[in-house]
N, C-alpha and C positions, 0 to 999 in steps of 0.2 A: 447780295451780289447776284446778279445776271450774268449767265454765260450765253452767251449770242450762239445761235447753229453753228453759224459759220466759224467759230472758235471753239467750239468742241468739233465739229468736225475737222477743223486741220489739227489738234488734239489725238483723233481718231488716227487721222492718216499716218502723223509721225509716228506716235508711237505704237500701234496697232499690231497684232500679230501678220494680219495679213495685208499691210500698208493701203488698208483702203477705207474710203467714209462709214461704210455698213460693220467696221469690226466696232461695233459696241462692246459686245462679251470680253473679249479676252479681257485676260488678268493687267497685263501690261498697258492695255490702254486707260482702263478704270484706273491702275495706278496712277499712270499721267494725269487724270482729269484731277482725281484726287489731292495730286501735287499743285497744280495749280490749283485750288480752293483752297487748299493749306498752306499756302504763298501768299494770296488773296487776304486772307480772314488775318493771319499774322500780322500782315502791313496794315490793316485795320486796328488788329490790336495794339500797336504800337504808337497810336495818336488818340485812343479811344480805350483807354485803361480798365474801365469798371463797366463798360459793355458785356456781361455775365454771359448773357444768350449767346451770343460770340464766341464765349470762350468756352461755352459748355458743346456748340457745336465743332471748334477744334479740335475735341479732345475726341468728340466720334470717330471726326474722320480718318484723324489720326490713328486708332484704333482701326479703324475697317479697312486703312490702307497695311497698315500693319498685318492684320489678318491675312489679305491676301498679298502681303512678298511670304508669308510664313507659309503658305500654300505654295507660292510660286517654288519657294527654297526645296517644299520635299516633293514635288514630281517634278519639276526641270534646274537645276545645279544651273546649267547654262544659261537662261533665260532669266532667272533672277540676277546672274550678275551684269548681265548686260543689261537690263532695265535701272540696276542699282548703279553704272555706272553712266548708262546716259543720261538719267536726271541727278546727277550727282547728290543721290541719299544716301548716308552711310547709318549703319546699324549702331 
C-alpha cells in the first residue's frame, strides 16, 4: 500500500492535535494514519487469506497503535477519548 502526501496530510489535518499538515508528531494523528493502514491491510486480508507478510505487519501496527492510545490514556483522559470516539475504536 501507498499513501499518497496528499492523504496523509488531510490525515494530518483532521485529526492533528494542532489541525494542521506539519503536525506529524502528535499521538493522535499517527493514531489516525495508523487507522487507516489498519483498514487498509484488513480489507486486503479479507480477499487475500494466506498473505502472512500482511498479516504479520497488522499485527505491528496494531500493537504500535495500541501503545500509543495506552500512552494517550495515562497523560490526557480527554484526548484519548475523543480520538477513540472520532475514529470509532473501541478497546
Amino acid at each position: 500500500m501507498h499513501l499518497t502526501t496528499e492523504t496523509k496530510q488531510g490525515i494530518f489535518e483532521k485529526y492533528g492535535k494542532a489541525k494542521s499538515k506539519a503536525d506529524t508528531g502528535s499521538a493522535e494523528s499517527q493514531i489516525a494514519l495508523f487507522t487507516h493502514r489498519i483498514n487498509h491491510i484488513s480489507d486486503h486480508l479479507k480477499t487475500n487469506k494466506k498473505d502472512f507478510s500482511a498479516e504479520l505487519s497488522l499485527v505491528k501496527l496494531v500493537g504500535k497503535r495500541r501503545a500509543l492510545l495506552d500512552y494517550l490514556m495515562k497523560t490526557d483522559i480527554f484526548r484519548y477519548r475523543a480520538i477513540i470516539k472520532e475514529l470509532d475504536i473501541r478497546k
